[in-house]
N, CA, C and O of each residue as an XYZ file, in Angstrom:
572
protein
N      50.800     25.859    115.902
C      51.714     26.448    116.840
C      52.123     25.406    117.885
O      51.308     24.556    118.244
N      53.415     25.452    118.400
C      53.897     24.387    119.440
C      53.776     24.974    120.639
O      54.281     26.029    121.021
N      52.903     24.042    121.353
C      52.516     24.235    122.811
C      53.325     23.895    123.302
O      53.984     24.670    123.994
N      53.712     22.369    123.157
C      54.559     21.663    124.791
C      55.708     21.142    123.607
O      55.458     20.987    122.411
N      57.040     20.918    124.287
C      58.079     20.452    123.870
C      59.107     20.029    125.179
O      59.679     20.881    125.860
N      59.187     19.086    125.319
C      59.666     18.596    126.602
C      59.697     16.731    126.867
O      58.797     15.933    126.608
N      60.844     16.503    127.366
C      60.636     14.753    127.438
C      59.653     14.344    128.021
O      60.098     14.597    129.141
N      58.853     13.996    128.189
C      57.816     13.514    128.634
C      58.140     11.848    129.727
O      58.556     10.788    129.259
N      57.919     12.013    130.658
C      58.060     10.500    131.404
C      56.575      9.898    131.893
O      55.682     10.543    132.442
N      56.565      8.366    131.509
C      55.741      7.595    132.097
C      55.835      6.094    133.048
O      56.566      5.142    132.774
N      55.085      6.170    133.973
C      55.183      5.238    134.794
C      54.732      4.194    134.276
O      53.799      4.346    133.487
N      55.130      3.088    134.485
C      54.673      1.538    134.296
C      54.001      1.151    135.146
O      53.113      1.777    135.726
N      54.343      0.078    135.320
C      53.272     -1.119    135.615
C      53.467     -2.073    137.007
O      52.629     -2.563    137.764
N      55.112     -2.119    137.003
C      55.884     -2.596    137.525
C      56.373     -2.325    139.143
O      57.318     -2.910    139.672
N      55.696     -1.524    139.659
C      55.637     -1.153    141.487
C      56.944     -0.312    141.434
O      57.124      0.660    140.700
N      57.719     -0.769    142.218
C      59.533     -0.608    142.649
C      60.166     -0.786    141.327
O      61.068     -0.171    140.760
N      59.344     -1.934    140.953
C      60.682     -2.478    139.334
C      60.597     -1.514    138.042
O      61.302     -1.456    137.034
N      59.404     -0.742    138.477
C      59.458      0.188    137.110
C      59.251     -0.514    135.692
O      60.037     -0.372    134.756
N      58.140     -1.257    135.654
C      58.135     -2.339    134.724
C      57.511     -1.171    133.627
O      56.574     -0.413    133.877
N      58.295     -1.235    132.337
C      57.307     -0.926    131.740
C      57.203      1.184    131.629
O      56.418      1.847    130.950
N      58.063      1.571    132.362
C      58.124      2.772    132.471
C      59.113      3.505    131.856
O      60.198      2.932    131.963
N      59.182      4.762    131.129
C      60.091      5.145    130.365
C      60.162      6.754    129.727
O      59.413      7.337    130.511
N      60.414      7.297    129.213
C      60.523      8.206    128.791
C      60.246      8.624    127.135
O      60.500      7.639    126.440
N      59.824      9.735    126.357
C      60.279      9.881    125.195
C      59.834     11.715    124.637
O      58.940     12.297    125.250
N      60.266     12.131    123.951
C      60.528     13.496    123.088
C      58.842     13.629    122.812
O      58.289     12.985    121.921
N      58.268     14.375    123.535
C      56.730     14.767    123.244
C      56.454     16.882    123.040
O      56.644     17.901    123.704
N      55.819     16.400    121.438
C      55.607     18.017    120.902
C      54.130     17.885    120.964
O      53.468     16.902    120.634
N      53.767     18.867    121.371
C      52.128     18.953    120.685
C      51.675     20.471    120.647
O      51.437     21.330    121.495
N      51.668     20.388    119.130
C      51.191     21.552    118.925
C      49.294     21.374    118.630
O      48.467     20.467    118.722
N      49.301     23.016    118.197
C      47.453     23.301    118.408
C      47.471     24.019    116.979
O      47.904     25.169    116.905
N      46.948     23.268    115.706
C      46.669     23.986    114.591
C      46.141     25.335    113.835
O      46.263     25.952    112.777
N      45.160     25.392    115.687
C      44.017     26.450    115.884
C      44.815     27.774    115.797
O      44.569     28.791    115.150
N      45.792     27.492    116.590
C      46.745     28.558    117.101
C      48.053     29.289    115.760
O      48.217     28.610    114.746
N      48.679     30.331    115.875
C      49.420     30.385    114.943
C      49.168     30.711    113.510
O      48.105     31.293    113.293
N      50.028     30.421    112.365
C      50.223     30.091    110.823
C      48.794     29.361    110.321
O      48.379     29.428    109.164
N      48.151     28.679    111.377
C      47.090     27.740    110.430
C      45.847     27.961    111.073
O      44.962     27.106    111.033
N      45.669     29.395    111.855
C      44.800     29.998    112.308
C      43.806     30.194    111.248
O      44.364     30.374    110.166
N      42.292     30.227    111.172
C      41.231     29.965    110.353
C      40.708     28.546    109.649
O      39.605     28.047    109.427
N      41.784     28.252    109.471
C      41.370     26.902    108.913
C      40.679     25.545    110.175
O      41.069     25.120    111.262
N      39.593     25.275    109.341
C      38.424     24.234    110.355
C      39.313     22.733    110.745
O      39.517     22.375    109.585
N      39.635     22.193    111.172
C      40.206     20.749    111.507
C      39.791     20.055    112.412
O      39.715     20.337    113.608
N      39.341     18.585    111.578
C      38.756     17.729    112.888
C      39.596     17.402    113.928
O      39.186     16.898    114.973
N      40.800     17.673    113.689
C      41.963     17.208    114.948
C      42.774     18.119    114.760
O      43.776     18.163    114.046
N      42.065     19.247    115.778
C      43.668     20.283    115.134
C      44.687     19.964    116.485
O      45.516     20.870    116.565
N      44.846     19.039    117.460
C      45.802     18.698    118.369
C      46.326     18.010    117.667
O      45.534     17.204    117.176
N      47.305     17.896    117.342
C      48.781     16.845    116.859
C      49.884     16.701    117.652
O      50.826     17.486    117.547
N      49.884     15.416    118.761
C      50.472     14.873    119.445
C      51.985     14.257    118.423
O      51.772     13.485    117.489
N      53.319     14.675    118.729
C      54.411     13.945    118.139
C      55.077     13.494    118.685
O      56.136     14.081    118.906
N      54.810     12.000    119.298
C      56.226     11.609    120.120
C      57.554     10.571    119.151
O      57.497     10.006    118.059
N      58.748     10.710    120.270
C      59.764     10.139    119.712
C      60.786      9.496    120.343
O      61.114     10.132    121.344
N      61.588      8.259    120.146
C      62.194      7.720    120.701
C      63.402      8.520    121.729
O      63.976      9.388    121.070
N      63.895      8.437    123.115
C      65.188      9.253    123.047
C      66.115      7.812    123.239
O      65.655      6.671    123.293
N      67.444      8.185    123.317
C      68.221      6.727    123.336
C      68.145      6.384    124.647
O      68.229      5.156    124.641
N      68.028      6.780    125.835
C      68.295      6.171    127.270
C      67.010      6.251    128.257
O      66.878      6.495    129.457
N      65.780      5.808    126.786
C      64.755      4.821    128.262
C      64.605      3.690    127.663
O      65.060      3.285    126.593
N      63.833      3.135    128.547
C      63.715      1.404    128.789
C      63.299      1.286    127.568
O      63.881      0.727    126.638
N      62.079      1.921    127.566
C      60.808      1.469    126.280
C      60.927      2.352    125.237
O      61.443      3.467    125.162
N      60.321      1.613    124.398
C      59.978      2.721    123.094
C      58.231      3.326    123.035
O      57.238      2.743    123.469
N      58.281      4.194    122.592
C      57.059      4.623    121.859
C      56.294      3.682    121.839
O      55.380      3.441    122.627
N      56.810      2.790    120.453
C      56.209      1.734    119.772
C      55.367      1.373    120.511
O      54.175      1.680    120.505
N      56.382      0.136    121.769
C      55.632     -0.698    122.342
C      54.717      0.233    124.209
O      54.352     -0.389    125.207
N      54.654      1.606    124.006
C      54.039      2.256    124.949
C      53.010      2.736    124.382
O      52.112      3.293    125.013
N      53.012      2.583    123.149
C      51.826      4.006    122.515
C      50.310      4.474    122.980
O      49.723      5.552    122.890
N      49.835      2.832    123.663
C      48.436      3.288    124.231
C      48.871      3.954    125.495
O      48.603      5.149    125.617
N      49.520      3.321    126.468
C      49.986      3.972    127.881
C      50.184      5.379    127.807
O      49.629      6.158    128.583
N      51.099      5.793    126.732
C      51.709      7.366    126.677
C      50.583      8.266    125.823
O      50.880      9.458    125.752
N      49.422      7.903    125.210
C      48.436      8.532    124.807
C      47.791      8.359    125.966
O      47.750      9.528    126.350
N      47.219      7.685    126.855
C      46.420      7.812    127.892
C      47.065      9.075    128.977
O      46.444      9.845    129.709
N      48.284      8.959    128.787
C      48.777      9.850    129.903
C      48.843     10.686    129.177
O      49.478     11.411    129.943
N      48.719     11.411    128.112
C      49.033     12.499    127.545
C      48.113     13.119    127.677
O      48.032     14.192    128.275
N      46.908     12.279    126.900
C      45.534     13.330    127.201
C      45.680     13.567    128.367
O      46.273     14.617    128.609
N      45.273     12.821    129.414
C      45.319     12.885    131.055
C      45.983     14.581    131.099
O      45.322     15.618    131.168
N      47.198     14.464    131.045
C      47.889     15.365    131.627
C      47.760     16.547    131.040
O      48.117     17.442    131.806
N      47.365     16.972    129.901
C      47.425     17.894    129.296
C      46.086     18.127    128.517
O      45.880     18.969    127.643
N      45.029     16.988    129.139
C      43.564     17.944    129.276
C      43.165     18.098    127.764
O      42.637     19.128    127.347
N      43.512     16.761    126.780
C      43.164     16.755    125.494
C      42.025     16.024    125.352
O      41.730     15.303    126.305
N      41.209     16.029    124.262
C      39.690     15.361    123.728
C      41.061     14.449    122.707
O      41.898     14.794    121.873
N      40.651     13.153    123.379
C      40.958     12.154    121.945
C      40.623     12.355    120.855
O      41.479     12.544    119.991
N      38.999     12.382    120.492
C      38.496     12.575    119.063
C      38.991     13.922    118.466
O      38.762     14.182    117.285
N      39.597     14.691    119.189
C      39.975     15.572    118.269
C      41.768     15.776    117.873
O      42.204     16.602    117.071
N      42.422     14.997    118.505
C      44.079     14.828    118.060
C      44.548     13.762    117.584
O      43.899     12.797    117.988
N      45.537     13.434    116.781
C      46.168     13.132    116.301
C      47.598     13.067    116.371
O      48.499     13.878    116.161
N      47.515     11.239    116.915
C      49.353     11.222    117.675
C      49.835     10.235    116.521
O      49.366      9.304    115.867
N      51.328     11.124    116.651
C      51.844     10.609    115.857
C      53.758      9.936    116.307
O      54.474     10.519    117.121
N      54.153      8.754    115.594
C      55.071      8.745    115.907
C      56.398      8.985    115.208
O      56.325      8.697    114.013
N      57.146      9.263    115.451
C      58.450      9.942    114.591
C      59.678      9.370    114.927
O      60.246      9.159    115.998
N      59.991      9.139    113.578
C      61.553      8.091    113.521
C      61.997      8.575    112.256
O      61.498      8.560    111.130
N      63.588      9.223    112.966
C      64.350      9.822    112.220
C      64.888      9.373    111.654
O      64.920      8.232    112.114
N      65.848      9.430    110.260
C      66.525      8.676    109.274
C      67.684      8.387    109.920
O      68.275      9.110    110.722
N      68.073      6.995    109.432
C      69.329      6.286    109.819
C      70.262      5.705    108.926
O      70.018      4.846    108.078
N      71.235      6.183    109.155
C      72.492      5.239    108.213
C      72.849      4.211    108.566
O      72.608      4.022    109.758
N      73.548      3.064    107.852
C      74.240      2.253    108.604
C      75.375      1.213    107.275
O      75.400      1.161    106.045
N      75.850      0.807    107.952
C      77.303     -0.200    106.817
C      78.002      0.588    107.340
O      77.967      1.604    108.034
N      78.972     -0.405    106.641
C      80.499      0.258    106.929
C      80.638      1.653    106.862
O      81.081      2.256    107.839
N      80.234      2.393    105.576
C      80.395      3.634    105.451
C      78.928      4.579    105.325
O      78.627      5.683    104.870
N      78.362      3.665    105.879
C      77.234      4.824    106.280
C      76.598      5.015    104.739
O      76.188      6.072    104.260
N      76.634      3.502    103.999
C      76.103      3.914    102.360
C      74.285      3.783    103.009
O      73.565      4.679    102.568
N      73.708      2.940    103.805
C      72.454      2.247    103.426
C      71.741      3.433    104.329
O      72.420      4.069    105.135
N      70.448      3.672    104.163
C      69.692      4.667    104.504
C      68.249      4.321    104.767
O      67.659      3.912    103.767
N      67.621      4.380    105.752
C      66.707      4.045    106.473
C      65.823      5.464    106.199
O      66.274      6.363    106.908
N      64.776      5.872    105.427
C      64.469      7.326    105.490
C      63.500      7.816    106.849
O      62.690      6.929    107.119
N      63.439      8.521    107.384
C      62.550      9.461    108.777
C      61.184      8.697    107.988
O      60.753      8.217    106.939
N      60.940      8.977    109.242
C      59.290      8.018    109.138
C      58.090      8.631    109.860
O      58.289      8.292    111.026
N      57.003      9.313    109.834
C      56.295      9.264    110.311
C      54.904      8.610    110.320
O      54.110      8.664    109.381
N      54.750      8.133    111.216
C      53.413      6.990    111.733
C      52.027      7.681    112.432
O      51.999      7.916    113.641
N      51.359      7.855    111.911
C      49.760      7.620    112.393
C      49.121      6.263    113.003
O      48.999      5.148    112.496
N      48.664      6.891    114.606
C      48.799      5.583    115.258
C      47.204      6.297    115.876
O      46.988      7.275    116.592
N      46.367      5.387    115.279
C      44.790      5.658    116.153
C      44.624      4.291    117.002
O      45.280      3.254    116.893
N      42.965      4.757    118.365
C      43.252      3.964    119.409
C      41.823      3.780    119.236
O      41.220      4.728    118.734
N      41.214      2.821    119.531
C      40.325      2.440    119.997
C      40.309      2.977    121.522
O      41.278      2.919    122.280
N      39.120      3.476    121.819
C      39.224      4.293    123.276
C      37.829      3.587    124.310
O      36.662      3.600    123.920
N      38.194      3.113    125.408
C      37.783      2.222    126.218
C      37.393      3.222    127.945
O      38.074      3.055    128.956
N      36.508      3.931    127.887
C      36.433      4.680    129.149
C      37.800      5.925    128.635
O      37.935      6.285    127.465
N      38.536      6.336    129.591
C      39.473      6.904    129.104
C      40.860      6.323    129.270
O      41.714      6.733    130.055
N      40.980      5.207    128.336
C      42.216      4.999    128.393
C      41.675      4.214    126.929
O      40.659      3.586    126.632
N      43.338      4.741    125.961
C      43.598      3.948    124.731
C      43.982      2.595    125.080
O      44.631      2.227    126.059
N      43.399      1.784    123.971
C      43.682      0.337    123.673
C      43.600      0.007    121.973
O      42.865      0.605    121.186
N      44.434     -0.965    121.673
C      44.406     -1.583    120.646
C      44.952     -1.047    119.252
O      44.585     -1.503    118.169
N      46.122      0.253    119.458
C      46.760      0.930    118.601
C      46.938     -0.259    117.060
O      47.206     -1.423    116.761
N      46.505      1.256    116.397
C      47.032      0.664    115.027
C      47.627      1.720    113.901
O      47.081      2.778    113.586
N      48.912      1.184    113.343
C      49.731      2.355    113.044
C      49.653      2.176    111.323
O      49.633      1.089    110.744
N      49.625      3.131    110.861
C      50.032      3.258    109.352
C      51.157      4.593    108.873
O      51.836      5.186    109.713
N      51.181      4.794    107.946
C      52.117      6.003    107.633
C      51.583      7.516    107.520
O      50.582      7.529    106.804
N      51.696      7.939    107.677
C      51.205      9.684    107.823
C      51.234      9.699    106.369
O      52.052      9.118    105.657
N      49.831     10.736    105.844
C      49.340     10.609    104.791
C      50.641     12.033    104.487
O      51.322     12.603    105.340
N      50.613     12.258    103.012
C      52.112     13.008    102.319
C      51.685     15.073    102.753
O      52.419     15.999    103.096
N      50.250     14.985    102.499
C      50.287     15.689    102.770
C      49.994     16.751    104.020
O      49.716     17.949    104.086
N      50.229     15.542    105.087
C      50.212     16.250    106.217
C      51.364     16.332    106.994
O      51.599     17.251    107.778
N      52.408     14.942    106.683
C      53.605     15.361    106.331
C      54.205     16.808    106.174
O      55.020     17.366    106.908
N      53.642     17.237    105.118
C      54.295     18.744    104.731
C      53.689     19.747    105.810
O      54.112     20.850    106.155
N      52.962     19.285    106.089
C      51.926     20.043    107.076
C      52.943     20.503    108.243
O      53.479     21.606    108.358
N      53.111     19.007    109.352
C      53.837     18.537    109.978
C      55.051     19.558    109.723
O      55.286     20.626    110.288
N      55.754     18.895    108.690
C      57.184     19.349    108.693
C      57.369     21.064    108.947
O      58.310     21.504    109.607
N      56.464     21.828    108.402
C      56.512     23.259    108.272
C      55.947     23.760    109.458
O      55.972     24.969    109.690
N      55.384     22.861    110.318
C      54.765     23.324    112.079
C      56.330     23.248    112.793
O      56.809     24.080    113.563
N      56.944     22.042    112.315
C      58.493     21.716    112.872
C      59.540     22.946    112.718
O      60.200     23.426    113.640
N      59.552     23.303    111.537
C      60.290     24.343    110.863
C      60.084     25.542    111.368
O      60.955     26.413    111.376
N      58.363     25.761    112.050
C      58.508     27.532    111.847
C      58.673     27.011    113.556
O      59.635     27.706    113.881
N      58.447     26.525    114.313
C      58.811     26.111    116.016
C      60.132     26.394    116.059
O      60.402     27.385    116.738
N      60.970     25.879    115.588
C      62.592     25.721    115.810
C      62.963     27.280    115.180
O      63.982     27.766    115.671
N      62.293     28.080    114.204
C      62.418     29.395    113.608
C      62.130     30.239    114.965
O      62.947     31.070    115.360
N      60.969     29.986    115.625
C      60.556     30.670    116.613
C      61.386     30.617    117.994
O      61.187     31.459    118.870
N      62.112     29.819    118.105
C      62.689     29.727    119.487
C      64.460     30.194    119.442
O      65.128     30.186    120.477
């Protein structure tokens, strides 16, 4: 079930200059909750963030910062969620032939006191993917 859906903003590093500070598209739903109620999961928090076009930074290069503030703010156990990042399919050429397909990334942290360090990303396994996609589907059904 989807808890939070809302841009999410984070501060940098940078004093006045805002070094380092930015924004992006943060879902997190609770597995516990909802359609997938009964079923046991070591991480039933699934954190999804996503690029928007008009902040500084990306995801990418924020991912420990914006997991530290996420838990922070919204009072999550690391060991038990799972953030993920999401990049939507893209066209591009002249006529929009070449195709970039949606991507989702599994990005775990090495955790240092409470703050992530040392992200490392691979691809979201297929079938959680489907998982994923049908938490997406019945959210946007629901609202």
């Amino acid at each position: 079930m989807l808890i939070h859906d809302d841009l999410f903003y984070w501060e940098g590093w940078g004093g006045k200059l805002l070094l380092g500070s930015g924004k992006c598209r943060l879902q997190i739903y609770d597995l516990k909750k909802g359609s997938m109620e009964g079923l046991a999961y070591l991480r039933p928090i699934v954190v999804v963030v996503a690029d928007v076009p008009d902040s500084k930074m990306s995801v990418r290069s924020c991912a420990s910062h914006i997991v530290t503030k996420v838990t922070k703010a919204f009072d999550i156990d690391p060991q038990r969620m799972m953030f993920i990042e999401y990049y939507p399919a893209i066209t591009y050429g002249e006529k929009n032939e070449h195709l970039i397909p949606e991507r989702y990334d599994a990005v775990e942290f090495t955790w240092h006191d409470d703050k992530a360090i040392r992200p490392r990303c691979k691809p979201l396994g297929s079938s959680m993917v489907v998982i994923l996609k049908k938490l997406i589907k019945d959210s946007r059904n629901n609202h």
